[in-house]
DOFISE-933889 format. One record per residue: x, y negated, z negated of N, C-alpha, C in turn. Coordinates in Angstrom, 1 decimal. Last residue first. Layout:
REM residues N
> n_east_n_north_n_up_ca_east_ca_north_ca_up_c_east_c_north_c_up
> X_Y_Z_X_Y_Z_X_Y_Z
...
//
This chain:
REM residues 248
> n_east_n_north_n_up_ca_east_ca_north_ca_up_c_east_c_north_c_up
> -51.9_76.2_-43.5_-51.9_77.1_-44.4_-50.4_77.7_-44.3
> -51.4_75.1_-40.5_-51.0_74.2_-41.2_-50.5_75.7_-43.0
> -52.8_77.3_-39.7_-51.3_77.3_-39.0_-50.6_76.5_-40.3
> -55.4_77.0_-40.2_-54.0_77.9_-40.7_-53.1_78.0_-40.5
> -55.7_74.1_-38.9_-56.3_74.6_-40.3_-54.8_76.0_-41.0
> -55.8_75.5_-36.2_-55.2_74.4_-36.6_-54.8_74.4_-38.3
> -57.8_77.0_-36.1_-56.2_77.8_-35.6_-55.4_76.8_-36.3
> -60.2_75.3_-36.1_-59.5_76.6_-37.2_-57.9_77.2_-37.1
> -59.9_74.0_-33.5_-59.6_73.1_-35.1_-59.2_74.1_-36.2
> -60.6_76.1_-31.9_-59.2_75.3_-31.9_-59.2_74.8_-33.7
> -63.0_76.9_-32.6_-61.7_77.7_-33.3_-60.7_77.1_-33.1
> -64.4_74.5_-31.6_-64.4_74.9_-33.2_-63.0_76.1_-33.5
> -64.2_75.1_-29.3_-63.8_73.4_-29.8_-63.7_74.2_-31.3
> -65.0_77.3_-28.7_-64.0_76.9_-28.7_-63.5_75.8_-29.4
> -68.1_76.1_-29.5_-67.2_77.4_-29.6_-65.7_77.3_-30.3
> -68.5_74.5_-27.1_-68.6_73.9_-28.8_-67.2_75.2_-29.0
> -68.6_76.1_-25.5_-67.1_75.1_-25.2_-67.1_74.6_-26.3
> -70.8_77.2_-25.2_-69.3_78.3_-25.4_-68.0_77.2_-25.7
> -72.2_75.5_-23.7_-72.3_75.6_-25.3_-71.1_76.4_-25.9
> -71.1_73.8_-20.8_-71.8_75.5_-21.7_-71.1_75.3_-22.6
> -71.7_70.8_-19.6_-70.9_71.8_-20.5_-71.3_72.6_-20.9
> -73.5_68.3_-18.7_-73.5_69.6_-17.6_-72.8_70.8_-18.2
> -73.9_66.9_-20.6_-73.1_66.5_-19.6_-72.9_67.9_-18.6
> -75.5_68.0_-22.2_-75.8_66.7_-22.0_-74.8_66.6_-20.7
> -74.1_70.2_-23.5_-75.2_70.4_-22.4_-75.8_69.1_-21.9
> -72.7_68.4_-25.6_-71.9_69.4_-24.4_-72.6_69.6_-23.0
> -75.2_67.3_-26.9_-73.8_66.6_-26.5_-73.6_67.5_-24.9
> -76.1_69.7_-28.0_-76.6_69.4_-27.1_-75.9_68.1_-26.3
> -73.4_71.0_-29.5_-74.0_71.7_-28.5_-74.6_70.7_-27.6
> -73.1_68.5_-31.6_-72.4_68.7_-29.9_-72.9_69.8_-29.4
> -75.4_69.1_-32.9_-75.4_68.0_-32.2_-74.4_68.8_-31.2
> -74.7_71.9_-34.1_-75.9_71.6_-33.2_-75.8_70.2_-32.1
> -72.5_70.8_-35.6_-72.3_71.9_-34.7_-73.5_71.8_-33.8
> -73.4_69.1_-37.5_-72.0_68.5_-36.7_-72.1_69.8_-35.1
> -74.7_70.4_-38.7_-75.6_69.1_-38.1_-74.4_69.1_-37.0
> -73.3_72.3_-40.4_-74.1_72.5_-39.4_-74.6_71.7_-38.3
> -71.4_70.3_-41.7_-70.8_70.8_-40.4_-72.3_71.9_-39.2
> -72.2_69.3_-43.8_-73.0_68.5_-42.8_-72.4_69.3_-41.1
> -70.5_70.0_-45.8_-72.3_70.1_-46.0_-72.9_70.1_-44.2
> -67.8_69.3_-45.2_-68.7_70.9_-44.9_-69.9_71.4_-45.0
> -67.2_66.6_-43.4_-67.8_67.1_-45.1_-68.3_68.5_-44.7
> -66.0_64.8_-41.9_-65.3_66.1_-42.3_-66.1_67.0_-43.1
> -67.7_62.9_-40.7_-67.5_63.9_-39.8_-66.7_65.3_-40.1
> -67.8_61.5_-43.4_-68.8_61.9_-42.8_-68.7_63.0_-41.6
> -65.2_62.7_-45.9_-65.4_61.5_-45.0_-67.2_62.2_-44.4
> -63.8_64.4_-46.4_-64.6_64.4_-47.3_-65.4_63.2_-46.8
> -60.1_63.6_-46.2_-61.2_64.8_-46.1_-61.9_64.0_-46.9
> -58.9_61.0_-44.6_-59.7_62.1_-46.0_-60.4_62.6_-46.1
> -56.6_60.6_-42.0_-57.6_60.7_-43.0_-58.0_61.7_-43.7
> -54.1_58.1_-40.7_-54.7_59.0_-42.3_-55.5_59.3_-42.3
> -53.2_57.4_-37.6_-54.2_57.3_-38.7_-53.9_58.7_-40.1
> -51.2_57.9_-35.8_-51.6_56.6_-35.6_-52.8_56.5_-37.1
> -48.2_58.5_-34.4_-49.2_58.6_-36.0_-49.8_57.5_-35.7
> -47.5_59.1_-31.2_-47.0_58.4_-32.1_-47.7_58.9_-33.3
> -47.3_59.6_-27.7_-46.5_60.5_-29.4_-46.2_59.7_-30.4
> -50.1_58.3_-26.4_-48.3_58.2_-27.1_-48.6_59.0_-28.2
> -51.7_59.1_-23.7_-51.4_59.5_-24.7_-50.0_58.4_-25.1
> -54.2_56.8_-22.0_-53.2_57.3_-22.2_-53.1_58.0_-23.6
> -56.7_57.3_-19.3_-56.3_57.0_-20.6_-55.4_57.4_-20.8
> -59.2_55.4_-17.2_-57.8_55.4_-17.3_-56.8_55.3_-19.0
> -62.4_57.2_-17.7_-61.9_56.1_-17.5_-60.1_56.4_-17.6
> -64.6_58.9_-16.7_-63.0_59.1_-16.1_-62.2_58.1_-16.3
> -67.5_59.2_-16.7_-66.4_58.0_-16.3_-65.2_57.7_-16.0
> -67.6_61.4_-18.0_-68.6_60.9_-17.0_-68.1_59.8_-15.7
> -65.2_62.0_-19.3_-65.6_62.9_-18.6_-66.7_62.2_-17.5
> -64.5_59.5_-21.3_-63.4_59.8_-20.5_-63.9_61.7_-19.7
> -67.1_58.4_-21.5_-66.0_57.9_-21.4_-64.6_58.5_-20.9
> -68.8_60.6_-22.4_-69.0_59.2_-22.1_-68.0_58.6_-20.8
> -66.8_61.7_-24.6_-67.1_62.3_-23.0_-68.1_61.6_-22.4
> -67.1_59.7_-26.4_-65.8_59.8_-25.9_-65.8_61.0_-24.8
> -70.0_59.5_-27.1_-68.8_58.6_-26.6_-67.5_58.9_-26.0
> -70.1_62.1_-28.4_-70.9_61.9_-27.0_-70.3_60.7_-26.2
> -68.2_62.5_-30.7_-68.1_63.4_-29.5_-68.6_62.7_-27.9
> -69.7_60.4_-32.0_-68.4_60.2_-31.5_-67.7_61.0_-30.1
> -72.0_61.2_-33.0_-72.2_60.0_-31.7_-70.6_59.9_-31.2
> -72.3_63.4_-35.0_-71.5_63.6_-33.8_-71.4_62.4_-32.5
> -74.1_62.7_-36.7_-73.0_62.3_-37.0_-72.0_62.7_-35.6
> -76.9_62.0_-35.4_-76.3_61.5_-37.1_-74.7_61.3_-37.1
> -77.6_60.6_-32.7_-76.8_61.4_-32.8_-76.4_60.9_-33.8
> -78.6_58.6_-31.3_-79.9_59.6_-31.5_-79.0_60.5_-32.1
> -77.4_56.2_-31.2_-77.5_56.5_-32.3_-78.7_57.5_-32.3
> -74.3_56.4_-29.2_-75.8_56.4_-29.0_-76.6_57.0_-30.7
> -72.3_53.1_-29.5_-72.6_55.0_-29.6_-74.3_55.0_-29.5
> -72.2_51.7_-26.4_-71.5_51.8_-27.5_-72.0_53.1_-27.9
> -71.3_50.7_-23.0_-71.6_50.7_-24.1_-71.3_51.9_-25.6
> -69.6_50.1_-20.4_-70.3_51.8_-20.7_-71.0_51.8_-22.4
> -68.7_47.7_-20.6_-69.4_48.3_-19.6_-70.3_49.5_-19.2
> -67.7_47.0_-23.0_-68.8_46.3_-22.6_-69.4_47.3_-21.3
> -65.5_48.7_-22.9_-66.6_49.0_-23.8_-68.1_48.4_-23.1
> -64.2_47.7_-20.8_-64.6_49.2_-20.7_-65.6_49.4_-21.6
> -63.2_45.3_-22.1_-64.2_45.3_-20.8_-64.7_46.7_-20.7
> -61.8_45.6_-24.4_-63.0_45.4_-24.6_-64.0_46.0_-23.4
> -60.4_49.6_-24.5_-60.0_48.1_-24.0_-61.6_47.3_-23.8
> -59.7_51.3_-27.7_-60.0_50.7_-25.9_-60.4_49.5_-25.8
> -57.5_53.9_-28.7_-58.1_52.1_-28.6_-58.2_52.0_-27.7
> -58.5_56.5_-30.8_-58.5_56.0_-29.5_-58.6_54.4_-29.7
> -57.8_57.7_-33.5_-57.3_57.0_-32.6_-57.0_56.3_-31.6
> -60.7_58.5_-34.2_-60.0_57.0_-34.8_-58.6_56.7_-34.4
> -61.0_61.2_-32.6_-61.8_59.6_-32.4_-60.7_58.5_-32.7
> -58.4_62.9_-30.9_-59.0_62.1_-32.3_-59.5_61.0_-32.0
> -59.4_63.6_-28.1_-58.4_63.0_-28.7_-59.1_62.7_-29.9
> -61.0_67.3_-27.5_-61.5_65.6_-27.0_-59.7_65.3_-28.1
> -61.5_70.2_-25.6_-60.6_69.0_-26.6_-61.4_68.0_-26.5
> -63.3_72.0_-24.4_-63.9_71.5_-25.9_-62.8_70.9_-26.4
> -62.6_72.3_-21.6_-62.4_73.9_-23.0_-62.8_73.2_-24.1
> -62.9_70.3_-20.4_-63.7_71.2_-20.4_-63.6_72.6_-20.9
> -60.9_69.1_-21.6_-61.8_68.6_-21.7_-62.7_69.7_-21.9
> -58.4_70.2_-20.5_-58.9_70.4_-21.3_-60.3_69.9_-22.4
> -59.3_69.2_-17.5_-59.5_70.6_-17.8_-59.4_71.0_-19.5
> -58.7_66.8_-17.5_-60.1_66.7_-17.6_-60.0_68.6_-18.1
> -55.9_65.9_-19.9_-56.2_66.4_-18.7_-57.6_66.6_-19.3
> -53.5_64.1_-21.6_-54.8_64.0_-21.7_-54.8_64.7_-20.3
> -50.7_65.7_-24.0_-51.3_64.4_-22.9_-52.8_65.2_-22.3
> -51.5_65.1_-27.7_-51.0_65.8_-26.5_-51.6_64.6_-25.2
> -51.9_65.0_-30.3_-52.7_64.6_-29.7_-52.6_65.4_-28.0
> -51.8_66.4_-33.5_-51.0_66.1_-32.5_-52.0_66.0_-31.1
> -52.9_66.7_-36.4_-53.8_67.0_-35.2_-52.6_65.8_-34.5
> -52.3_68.6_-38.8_-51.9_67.8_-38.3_-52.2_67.4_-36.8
> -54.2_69.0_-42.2_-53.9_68.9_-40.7_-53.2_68.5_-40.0
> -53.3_68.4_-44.7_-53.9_69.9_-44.3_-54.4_69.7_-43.2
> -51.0_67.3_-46.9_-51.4_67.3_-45.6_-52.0_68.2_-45.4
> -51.9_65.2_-50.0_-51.6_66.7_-49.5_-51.9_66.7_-47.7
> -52.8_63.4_-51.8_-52.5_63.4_-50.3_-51.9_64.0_-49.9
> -52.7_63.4_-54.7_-51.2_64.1_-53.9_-51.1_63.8_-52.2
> -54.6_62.4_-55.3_-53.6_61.1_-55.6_-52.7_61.9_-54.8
> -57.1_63.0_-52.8_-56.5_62.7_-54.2_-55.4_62.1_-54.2
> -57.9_64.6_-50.5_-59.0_63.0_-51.0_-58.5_63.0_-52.5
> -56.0_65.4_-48.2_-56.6_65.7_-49.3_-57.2_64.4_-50.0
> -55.8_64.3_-44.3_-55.2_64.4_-45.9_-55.9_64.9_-47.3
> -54.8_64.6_-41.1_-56.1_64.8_-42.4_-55.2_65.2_-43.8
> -53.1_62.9_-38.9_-53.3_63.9_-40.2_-54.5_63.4_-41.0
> -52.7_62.1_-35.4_-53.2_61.4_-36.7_-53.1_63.0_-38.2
> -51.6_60.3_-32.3_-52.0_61.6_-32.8_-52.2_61.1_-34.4
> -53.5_59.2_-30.0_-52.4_59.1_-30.2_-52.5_60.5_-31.3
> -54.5_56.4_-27.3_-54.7_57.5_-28.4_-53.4_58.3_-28.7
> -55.9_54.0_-24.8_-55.2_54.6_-25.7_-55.0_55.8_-26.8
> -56.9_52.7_-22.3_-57.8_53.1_-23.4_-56.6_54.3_-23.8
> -56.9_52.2_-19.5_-58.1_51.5_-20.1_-58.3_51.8_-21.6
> -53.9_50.8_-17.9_-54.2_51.7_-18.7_-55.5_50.9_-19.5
> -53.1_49.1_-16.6_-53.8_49.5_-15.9_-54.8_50.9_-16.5
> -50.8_47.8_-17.5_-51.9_47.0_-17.4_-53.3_48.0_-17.3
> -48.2_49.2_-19.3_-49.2_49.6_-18.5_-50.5_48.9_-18.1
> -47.6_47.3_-21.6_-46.3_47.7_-20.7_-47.2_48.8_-19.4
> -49.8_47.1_-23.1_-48.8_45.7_-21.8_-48.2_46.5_-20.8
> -50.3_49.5_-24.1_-51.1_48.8_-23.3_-50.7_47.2_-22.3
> -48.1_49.5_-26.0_-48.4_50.4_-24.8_-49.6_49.8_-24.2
> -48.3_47.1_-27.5_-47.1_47.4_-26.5_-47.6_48.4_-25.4
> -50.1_48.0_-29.1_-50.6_46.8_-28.4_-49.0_46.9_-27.2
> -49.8_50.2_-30.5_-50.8_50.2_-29.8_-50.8_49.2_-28.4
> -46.8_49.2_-32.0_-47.0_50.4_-31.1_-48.3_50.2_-30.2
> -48.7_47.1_-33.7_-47.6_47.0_-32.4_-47.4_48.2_-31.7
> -50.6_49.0_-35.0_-51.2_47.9_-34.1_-50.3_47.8_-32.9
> -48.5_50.4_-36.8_-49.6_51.6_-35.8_-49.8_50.0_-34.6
> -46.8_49.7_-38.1_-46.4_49.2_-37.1_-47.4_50.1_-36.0
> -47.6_50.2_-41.0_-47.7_49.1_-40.9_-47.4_48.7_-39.0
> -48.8_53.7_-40.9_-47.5_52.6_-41.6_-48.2_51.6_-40.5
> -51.4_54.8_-40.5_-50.1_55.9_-40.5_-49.2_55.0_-41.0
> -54.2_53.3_-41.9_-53.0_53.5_-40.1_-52.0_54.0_-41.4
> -56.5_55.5_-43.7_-55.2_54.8_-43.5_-54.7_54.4_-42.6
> -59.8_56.0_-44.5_-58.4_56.4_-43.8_-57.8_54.9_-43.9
> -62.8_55.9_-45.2_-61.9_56.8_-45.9_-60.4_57.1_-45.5
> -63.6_53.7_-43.3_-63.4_53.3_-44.8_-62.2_54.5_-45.6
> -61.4_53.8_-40.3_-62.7_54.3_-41.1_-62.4_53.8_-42.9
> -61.3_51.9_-37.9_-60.3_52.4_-39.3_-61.3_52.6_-40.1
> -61.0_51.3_-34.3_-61.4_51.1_-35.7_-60.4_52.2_-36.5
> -59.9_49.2_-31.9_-60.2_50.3_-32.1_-61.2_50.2_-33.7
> -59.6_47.0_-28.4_-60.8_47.2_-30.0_-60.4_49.1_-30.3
> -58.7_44.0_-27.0_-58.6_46.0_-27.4_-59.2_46.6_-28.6
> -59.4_42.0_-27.0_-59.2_42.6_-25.7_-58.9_44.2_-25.7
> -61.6_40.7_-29.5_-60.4_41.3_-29.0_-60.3_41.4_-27.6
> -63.8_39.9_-30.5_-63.3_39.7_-29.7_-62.3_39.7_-28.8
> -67.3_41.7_-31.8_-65.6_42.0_-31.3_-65.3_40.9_-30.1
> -69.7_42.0_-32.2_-69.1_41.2_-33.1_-67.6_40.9_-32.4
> -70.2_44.4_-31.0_-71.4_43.4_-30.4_-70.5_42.4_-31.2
> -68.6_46.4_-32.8_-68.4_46.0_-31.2_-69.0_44.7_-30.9
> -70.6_46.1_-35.5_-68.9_45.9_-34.8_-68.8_45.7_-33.6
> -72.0_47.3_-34.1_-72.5_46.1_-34.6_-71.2_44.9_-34.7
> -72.0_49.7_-33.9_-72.4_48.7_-32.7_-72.0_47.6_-33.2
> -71.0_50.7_-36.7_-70.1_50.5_-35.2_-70.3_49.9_-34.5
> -73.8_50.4_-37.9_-73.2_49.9_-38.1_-71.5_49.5_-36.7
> -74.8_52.9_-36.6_-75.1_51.1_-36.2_-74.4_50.3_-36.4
> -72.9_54.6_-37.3_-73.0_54.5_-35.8_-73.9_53.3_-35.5
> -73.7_54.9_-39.7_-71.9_54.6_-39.5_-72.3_53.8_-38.3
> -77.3_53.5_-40.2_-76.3_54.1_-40.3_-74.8_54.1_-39.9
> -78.7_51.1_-39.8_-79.3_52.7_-40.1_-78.2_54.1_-39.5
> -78.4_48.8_-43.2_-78.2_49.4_-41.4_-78.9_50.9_-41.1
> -78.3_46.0_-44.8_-79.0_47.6_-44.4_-78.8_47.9_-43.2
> -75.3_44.4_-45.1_-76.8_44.4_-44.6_-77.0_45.9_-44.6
> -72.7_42.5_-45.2_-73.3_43.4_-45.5_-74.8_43.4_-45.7
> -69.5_41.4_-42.7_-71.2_41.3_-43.1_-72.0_42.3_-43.7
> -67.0_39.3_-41.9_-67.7_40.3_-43.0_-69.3_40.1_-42.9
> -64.0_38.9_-40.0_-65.8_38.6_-40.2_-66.1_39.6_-41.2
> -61.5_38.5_-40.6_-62.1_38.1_-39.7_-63.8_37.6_-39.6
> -60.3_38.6_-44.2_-60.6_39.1_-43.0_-61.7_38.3_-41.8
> -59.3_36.9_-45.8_-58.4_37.4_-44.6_-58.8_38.2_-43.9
> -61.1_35.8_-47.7_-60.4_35.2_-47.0_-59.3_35.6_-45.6
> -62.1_38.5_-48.5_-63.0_37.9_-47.5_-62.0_37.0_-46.8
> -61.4_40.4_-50.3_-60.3_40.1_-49.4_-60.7_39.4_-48.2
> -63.2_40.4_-52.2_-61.8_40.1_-52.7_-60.7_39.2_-51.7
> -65.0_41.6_-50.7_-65.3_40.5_-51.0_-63.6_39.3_-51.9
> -64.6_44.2_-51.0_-64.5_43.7_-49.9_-64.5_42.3_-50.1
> -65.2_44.9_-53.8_-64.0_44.8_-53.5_-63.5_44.1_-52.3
> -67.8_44.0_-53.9_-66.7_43.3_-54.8_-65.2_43.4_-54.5
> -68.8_46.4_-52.1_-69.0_44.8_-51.6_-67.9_44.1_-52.4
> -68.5_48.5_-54.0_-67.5_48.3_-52.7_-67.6_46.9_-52.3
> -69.7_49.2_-56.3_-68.5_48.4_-56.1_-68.2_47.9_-54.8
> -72.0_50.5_-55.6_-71.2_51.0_-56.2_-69.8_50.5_-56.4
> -73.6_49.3_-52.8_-74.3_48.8_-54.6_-73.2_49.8_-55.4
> -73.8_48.3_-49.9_-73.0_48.9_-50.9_-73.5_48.4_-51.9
> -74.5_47.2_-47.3_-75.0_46.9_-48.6_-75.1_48.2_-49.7
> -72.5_48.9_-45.7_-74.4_48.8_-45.1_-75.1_48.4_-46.7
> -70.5_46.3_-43.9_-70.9_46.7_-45.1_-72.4_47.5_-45.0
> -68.2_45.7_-41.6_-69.6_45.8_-41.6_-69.7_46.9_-42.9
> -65.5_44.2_-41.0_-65.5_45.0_-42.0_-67.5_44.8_-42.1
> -62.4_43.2_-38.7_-63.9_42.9_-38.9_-64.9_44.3_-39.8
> -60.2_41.0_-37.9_-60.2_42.3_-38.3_-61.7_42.3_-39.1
> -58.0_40.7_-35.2_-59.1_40.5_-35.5_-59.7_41.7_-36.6
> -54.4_39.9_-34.6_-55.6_41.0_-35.1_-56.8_40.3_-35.8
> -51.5_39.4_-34.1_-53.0_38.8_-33.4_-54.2_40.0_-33.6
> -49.3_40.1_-35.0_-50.0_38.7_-35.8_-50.7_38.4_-35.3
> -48.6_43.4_-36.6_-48.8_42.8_-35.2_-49.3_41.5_-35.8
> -48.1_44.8_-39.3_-46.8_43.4_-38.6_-47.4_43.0_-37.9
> -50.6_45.3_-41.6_-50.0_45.9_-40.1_-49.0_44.5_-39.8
> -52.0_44.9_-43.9_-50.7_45.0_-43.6_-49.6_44.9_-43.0
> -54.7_45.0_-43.2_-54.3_43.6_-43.3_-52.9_44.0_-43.6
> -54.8_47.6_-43.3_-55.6_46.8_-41.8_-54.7_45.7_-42.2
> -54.3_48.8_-45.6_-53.5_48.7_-44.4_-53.9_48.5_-42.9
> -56.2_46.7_-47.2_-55.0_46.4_-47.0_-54.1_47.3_-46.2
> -59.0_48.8_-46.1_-58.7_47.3_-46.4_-57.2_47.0_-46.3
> -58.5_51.4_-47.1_-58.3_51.0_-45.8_-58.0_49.4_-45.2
> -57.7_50.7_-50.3_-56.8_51.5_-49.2_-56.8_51.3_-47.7
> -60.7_49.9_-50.4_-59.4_48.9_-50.6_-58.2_49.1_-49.6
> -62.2_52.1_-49.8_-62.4_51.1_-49.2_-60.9_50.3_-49.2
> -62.3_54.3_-51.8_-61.0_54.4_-50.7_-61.2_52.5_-50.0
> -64.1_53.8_-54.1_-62.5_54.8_-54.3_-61.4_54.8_-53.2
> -66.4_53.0_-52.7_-65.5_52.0_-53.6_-63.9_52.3_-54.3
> -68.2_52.9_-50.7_-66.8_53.8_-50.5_-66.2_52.9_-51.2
> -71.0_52.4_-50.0_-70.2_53.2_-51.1_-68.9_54.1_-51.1
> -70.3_52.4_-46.6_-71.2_52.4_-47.2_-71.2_52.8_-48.6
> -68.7_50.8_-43.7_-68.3_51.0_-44.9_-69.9_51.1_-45.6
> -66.4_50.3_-41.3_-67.6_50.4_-41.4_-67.8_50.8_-42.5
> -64.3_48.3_-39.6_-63.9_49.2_-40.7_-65.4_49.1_-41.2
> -62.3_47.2_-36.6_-63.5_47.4_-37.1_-63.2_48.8_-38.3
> -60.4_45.3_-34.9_-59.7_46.5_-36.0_-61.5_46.8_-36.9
> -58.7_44.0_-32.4_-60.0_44.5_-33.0_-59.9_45.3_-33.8
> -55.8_42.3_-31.1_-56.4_43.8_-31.4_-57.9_43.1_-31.7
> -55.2_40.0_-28.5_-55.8_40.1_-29.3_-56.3_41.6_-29.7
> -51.9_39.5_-26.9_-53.1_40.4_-26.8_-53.8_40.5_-28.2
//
């Protein structure tokens, strides 16, 4: 089984590398691994460019943003399982892919994967200040405002192809709308494992505290997009706070 390992990147010359080599680290030996640049001018292309020979496809160009860029990825992908690895994150150790790619044999039937991941401090201590455990997947938590960590989920090409990619009327929340897309409109077939599947750093596009207003409005109309009262943003937001201090 062929992975997909898509890694989207715009001036991310302090973490790029990091995500770079533990894409190319992983044990699994059939990984496609595909790195969309949106023409970085602060090092990052140099770095990317370091590691051109081993990766799958590279292409840096103006884009109009994470979430074109993503498509762009996809539209590029030849895997049978496609996830991604954000410029500012890590897979959890070298055996995230095999774990991925086993659970998906050992269940044919299963369309789409996830798992659990930690948010980390964007320094040398990588401090943990989340630990978002995934749990198993029901529609009713859905409808209290869960969704599974994006950069965990891997799915399977044909499901992508079929329900397409992110909708880019949406800055930064296109993830939310995808993944109730997909596992509320569509109901597609998904599994949990208790495993680690990602690093990430604070400070990233979906974590930054500037942008948490944008982040809150979008999914409101997300939520109401699929028939969901706005109360479920709400919640969705204290869950992640409960989370936050508990860790504290």
């Amino acid at each position: 089984m062929k992975v997909t390992i898509i890694t989207v990147c715009y001036n991310r010359v302090t973490t790029i590398e990091k995500a770079i080599q533990s894409a190319l680290n992983q044990d699994y030996n059939n990984i496609e691994y595909i790195v969309i640049d949106g023409n970085s001018n602060d090092g990052t292309k140099e770095i990317i460019e370091k590691y051109k020979d081993q990766i799958s496809s590279y292409t840096s160009e103006q884009d109009n943003g994470m979430y074109d860029a993503l498509n762009k990825g996809l539209k590029l992908a030849t895997g049978e399982v496609i996830g991604l690895l954000h410029s500012d994150d890590e897979f959890y150790d070298s055996s995230v892919i095999s774990t991925i790619a086993k659970a998906f044999e050992q269940d044919q039937t299963t369309n789409a994967i996830y798992g659990n991941g930690i948010y980390i401090t964007n320094d040398t201590n990588e401090r943990i200040i989340r630990n978002r455990i995934g749990g198993d997947f029901s529609i009713e938590k859905l409808k209290k405002g869960w969704l599974p960590l994006h950069t965990t989920v891997f799915i399977k090409k044909s499901i992508i192809d079929q329900y397409g990619g992110y909708d880019l009327t949406n800055r930064i929340a296109s993830d939310t709308e995808f993944l109730l897309r997909y596992l509320y409109k569509h109901r597609i077939n998904i599994k949990y494992i208790n495993s680690y599947i990602v690093k990430m750093r604070l400070g990233g596009l979906s974590t930054s505290k500037s942008r948490a207003l944008i982040v809150f409005k979008e999914d409101v109309k997300i939520y109401r997009q699929y028939g969901l009262s706005s109360f479920v943003v709400l919640n969705k937001k204290l869950g992640t706070l409960k989370q936050y201090l508990r860790r504290k």
